[in-house]
N, C-alpha and C positions, 0 to 999 in steps of 0.2 A: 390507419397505418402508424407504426409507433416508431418515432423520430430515433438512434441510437448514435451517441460517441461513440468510434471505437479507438482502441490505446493501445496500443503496441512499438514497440521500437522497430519492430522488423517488419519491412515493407511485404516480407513474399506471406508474410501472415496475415500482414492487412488482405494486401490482397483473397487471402482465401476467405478469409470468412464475409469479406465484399459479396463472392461468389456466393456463397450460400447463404447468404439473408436476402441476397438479390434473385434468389430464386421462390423466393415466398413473395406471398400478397401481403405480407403482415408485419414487415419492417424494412427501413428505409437510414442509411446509411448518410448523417446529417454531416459528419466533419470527423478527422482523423486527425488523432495525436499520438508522437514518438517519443515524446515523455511527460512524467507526469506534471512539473508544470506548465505544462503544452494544454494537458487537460482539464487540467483547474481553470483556465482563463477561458475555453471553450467551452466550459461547463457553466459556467457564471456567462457567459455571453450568449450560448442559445438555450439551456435548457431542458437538454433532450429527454426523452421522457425515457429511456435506459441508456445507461455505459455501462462497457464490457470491457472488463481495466484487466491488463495484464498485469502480472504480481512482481516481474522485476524489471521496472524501469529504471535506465538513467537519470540521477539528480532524485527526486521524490520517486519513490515506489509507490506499486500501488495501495499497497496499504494506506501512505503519505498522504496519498493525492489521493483518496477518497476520502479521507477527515478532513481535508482543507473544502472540500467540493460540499460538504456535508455541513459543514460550518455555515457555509452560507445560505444554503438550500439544503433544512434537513428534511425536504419528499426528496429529495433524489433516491434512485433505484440504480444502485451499481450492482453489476456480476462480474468476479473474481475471476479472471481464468489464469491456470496455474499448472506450470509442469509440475509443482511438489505437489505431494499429499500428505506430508508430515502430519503431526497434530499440532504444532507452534504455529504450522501456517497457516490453518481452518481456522483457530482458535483466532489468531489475531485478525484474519480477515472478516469473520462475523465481527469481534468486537471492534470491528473499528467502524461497524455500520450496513458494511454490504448486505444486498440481501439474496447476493445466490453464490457460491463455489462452484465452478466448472474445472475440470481436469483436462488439459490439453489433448490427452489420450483417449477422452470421450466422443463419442460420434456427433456428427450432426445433427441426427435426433434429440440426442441429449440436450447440447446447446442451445437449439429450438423450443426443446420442450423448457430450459432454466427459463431463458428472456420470453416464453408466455409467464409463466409462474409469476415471477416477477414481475412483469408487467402489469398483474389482475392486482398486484396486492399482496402475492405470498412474497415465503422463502425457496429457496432448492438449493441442495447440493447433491453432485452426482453421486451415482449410484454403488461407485467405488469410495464412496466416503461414508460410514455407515451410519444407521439409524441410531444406533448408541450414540453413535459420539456426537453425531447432533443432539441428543437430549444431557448428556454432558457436559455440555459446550455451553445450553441455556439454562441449561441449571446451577451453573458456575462449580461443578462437581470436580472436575479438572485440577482445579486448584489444588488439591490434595496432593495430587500424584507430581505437582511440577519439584525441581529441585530450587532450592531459595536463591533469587538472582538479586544483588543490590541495587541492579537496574529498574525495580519493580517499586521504587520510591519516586520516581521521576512519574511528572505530567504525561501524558501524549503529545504535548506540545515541547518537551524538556526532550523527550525521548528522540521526536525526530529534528531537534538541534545538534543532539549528539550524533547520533548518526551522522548529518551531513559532515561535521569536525571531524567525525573518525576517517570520514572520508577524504579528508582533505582540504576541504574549502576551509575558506577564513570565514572571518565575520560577516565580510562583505557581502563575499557570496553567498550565503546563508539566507542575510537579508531580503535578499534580490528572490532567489527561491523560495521562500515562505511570505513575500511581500512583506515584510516586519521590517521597521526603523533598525540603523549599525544598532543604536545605543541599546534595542530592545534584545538583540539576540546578546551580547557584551553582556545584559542584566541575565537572561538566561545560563549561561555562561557560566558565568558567579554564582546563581541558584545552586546549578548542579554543583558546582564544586562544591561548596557549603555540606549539601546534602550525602553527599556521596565521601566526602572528607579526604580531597584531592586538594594539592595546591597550586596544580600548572597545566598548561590543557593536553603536553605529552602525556599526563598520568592520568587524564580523562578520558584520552584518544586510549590507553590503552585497557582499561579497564571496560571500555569499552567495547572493543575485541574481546576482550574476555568471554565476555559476558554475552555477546549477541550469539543467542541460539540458534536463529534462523539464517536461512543461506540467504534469505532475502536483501542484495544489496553489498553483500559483502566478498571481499577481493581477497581474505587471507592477508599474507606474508608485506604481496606489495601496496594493499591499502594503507596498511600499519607505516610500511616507511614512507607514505606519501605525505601522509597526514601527520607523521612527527617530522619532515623537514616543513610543512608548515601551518605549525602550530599556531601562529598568530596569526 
């Protein structure tokens, strides 16, 4: 029986798919997290031999908090599950590591049949995501077609410091979510700006907006004035 995280912030969702893994012989529901640094610390503490990471959590997304999870434990087996089907969001969730995309609007079977897949050793993504563009995706062929974002100079680890700033949080809290020293995110901080040729973290938080393509995370109108009244 194969031990699973599962990750969601919405409890009537946990609950469902409680329901339906708990009606198989073949997986077993180890511990539940409602955001993703919920699930980092859970994931580093038992193990489980799959997570089943929803794609927008409060604080770290799943994206987030499957490269922190990966960092430490790069066997882990996470599968995406995701009301979008965009192509920014396939795109970034294979490369951030995972090893299946499930589509919320997919059945039961489907989900069942990703976390076997996964489990043995493959990849999946549902059947609503197509076979091209998984061979696209690991071909790095994609890149062609993106539009040039300045964001695409930044680390993964640069990338989701900005993100939490655009969101609002200071340094502090940055910190505390990515478990990083004040003075380490502060260096980060200064990185980006450098890079990006900003001189104060309103015109990093906004540029930031700008430029984030995906819905993953993002609040619009009143992220932007959270995060410029605090800027420091």
């Amino acid at each position: 029986m194969y031990s699973i995280l599962l990750v969601d912030d919405h409890k009537i969702m946990r609950d469902g798919l409680k329901a339906i893994l708990g009606a198989t012989q073949e997986f077993k529901v180890a511990a539940e997290a409602e955001s993703g640094s919920e699930a980092v610390q859970l994931a580093r503490q038992l193990r489980p031999h799959l997570i089943l990471m929803d794609l927008s959590l409060p604080g770290l997304n799943g994206i987030e908090a499957t490269l922190e999870i990966l960092r430490a434990n790069p066997d882990a087996r996470v599968v995406i599950l995701s009301m979008y089907e965009d192509e920014e969001s396939v795109i970034r969730s294979i490369r951030s590591g995972a090893r299946g995309f499930v589509l919320k609007k997919a059945s039961h079977t489907d989900l069942l049949d990703a976390l076997r897949v996964v489990a043995k050793g493959g990849s999946y993504l549902s059947p609503q995501v197509s076979d091209k563009l998984l061979h696209r995706i690991q071909s790095g062929n994609l890149d062609e077609r993106r539009e040039s974002n300045p964001l695409d100079v930044l680390t993964p680890r640069e990338a989701q410091v900005m993100r939490l700033i655009a969101e609002g949080k200071t340094s502090k809290e940055v910190a505390v979510l990515l478990n990083l020293g004040h003075e380490t995110v502060r260096s980060y901080r200064k990185a980006m700006m450098k890079k990006l040729g900003v001189s104060n973290v309103a015109e990093l938080t906004q540029l930031a907006l700008r430029y984030n393509r995906s819905p993953i995370g993002s609040n619009g109108a009143a992220l932007s004035s959270a995060a410029l009244q605090r800027a420091e």
